[in-house]
Structure formats: structure tokens, C-alpha cells
C-alpha positions in Angstrom: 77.8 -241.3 69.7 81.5 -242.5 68.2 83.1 -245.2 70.4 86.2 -244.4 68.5 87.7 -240.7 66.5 90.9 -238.9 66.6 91.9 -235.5 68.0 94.8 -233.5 68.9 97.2 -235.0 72.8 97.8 -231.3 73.4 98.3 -227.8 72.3 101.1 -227.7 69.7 103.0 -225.0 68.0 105.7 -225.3 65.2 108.0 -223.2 63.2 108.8 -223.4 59.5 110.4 -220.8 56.8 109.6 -220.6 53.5 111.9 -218.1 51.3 112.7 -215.7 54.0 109.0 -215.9 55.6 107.8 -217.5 58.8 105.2 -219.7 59.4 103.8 -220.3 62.6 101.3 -223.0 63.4 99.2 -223.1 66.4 97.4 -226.3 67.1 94.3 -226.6 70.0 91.7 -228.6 71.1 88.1 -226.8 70.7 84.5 -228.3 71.2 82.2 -225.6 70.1 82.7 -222.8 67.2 82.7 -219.9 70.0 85.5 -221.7 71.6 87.4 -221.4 68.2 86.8 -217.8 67.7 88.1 -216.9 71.4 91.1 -218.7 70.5 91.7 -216.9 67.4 90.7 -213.4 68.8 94.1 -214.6 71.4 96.1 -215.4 68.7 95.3 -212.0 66.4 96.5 -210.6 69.9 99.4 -212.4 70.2 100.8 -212.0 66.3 99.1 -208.4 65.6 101.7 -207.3 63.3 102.2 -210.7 61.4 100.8 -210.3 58.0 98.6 -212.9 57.9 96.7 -215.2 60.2 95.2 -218.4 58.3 93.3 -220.9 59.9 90.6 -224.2 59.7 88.9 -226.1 62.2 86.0 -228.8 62.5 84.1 -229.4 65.3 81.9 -232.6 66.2 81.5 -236.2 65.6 80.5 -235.8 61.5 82.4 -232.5 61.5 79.4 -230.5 61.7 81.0 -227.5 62.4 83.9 -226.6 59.8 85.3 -223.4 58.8 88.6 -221.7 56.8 89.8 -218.7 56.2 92.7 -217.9 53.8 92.8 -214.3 56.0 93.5 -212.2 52.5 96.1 -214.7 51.2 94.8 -215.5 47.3 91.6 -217.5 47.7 92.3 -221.0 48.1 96.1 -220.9 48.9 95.8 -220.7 53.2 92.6 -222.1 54.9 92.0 -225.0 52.4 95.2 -226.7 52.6 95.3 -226.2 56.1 91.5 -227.5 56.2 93.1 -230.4 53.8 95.2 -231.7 56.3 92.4 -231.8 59.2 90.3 -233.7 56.9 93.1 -235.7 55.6 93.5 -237.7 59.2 90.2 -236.7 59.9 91.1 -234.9 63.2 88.3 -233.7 65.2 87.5 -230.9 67.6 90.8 -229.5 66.2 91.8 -225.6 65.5 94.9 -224.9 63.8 96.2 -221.5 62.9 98.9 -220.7 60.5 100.5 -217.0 61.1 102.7 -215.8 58.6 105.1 -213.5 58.8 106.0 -211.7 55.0 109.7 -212.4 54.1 109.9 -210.3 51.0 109.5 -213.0 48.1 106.8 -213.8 46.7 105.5 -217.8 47.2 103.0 -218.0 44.5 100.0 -219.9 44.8 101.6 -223.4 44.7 103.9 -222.3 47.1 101.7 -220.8 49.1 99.4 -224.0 49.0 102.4 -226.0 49.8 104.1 -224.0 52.8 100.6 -223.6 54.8 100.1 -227.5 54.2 103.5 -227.9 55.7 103.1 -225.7 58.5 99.8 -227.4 59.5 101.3 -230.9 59.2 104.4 -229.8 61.2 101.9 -228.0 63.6 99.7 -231.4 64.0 103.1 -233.4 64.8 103.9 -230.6 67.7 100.4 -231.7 69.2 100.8 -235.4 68.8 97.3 -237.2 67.7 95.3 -239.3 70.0 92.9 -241.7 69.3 89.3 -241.1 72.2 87.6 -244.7 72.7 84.8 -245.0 74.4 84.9 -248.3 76.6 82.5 -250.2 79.1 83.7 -251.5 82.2 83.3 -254.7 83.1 83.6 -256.7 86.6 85.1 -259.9 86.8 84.3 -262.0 89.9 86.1 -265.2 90.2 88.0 -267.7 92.6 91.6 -267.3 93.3 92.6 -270.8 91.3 91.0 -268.6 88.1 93.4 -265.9 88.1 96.1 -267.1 86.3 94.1 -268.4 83.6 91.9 -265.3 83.5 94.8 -262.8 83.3 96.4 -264.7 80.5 93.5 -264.7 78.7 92.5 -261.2 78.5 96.5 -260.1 78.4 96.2 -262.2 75.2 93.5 -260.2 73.8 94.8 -257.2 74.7 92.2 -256.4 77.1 93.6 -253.9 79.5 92.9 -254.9 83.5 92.4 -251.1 85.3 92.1 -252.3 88.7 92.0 -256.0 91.2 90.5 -256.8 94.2 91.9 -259.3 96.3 88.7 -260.3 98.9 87.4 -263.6 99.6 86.8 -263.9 95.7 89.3 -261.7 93.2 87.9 -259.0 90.9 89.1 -257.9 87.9 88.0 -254.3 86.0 88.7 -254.6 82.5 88.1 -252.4 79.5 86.0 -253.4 76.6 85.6 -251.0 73.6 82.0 -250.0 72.9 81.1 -252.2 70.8 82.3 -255.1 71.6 80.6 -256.2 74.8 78.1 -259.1 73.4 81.3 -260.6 72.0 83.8 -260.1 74.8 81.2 -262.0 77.7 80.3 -264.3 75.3 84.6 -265.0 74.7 84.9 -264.7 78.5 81.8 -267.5 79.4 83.1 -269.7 76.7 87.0 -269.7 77.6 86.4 -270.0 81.4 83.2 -273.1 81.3 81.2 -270.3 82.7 83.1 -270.1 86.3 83.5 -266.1 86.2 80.8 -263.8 87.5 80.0 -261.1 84.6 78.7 -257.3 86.2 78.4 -254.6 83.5 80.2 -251.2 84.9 80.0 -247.8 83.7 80.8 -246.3 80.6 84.2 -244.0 79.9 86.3 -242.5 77.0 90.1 -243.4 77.4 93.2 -241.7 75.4 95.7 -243.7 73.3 98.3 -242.6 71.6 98.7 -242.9 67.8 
């Protein structure tokens, strides 16, 4: 399993023209390939009499699951590029479909490459990327003369404290990236002369915003 990869904050949709035609971008969040065809048998719905409907999406930790189609635009000119820009920030469990509505004047296939690259990027900006982590919870259990010290320490760091209890000892909940556990008790032990009780929690994947 990744402790760490990107994906999309939320659904997104963007607007751009190229020479008189419209390009719509529709950006979602999908986990399995039957979840990406649903979504694009809504969106042929939605745009039925648009003239074309372009999209790429990969699915999974490696990207097992990718796909593109350029939807009868010249071969290469649609799904790639948008494809491209997927694999560019390596985005995962991401589907984004570029609808494009015929303005009368012909793009060409530079053009064409160009304007669905565009659309996608603008599309990917309207859904905001996020980076998943996957984190272990630790417990730290320690008298009240330790708190000061401990929460400078691991504000320091840049450890992030969820949650305290205040009971006849203070415990602190603090997020450790996957990964990093051996390192993080052995920093904790070593900066407090051993004097803060370690318990292993659960693990979780958190949000953060890129």
C-alpha cells in the first residue's frame, strides 16, 4: 500500500474556447473502471449534442487501470494529451472528460493537442489536488511538567497533535506518516530521557492540500 499519492479535493469543471469552440472539462474522483464508465455514460447524457466527448483516467496505486479515448477527434489529438496531464502530476483515481462543442474552424492537430491539454489542466485546477497520507497514531502519556516541552517539540517537527487528554497524566494523539514510526519513538525517547509513555494507535489516511 502507498503511504503517500495525489488525487483530485473534489469534482471540478472548467470552461475554455478555442477559435469559436467550447471546451468543457469535467473532473471526478473514481476507484474502479465501472465507476468511470457510469460517469461517462452521465456525461454523454448530459452533453448529447456536443460533438465530441474526450476523456482519460487511471485508476490504482501503479495506475493499473488507464484508459483514453480521443472519441473520433484525429488519433492522438484528445485522450492522450488529456491522459498527458494525469500522468504528468501523476494524479490517481482521477477521470477527466473534455466535451467539445464544434465552433466552425478548424484547430488542426497541434491545436487540437494544445486546447484539450489546456482544458484538462484548467479542469484539474477547478478540482484542486490533494495529497492522501497514510499515518499511524500514536499515544503520548506523560506528566503535566512534560507538556510544554513535548508540544514544542513535536510543533517543531511539524507533527500535527489530533487530540489531548487532560486526566491525572496528559495524553497527546499525534500523527506520524507511515513510514516514519521507528524514527519518530526513537526522536521522541531520545528528546524526552525516556519520561513519555509510547502506545501505537491505529492506522488512517488524512487529506492535505497541495
Amino acid at each position: 500500500m502507498l503511504n503517500k499519492y495525489k488525487t483530485i479535493g473534489q469534482p471540478g469543471e472548467a470552461e475554455t474556447i478555442e477559435k469559436k469552440s467550447r471546451f468543457i472539462a469535467t473532473v471526478l474522483e473514481v476507484t474502479t473502471s465501472e465507476q468511470a464508465e457510469n460517469a461517462l455514460a452521465q456525461l454523454r447524457k448530459k452533453y448529447y449534442d456536443a460533438t465530441h466527448n474526450c476523456f482519460a483516467y487511471q485508476i490504482g496505486e501503479h495506475n493499473e487501470i488507464r484508459r483514453f479515448s480521443d472519441d473520433d477527434e484525429p488519433q492522438g489529438t484528445a485522450g492522450k494529451p488529456i491522459l498527458d496531464v494525469l500522468k504528468g502530476e501523476d494524479i490517481k483515481n482521477t477521470l477527466i472528460c473534455v466535451t467539445r462543442y464544434y465552433g466552425g474552424t478548424l484547430l488542426g492537430t497541434g491545436g487540437l493537442v494544445r486546447a484539450y491539454g489546456h482544458a484538462a489542466k484548467e479542469g484539474l485546477l477547478a478540482a484542486g489536488i490533494i495529497e492522501k497520507k497514510r499515518i499511524q497514531l500514536f499515544y503520548l502519556e506523560m506528566d503535566y511538567t512534560l507538556i510544554g516541552k513535548v508540544q514544542y517539540l513535536l510543533r517543531d517537527q511539524h507533527y500535527t497533535i489530533r487530540n489531548t487528554t487532560y486526566l491525572e497524566t496528559v495524553k497527546f494523539e499525534v500523527e506520524v506518516e507511515a513510514g516514519c514510526q521507528e524514527s519518530f519513538k526513537e526522536w521522541i525517547i531520545e528528546n524526552t530521557n525516556a519520561e513519555v509513555s509510547i502506545q501505537e494507535g491505529e492506522y488512517t489516511l488524512i487529506s492535505v492540500s497541495l
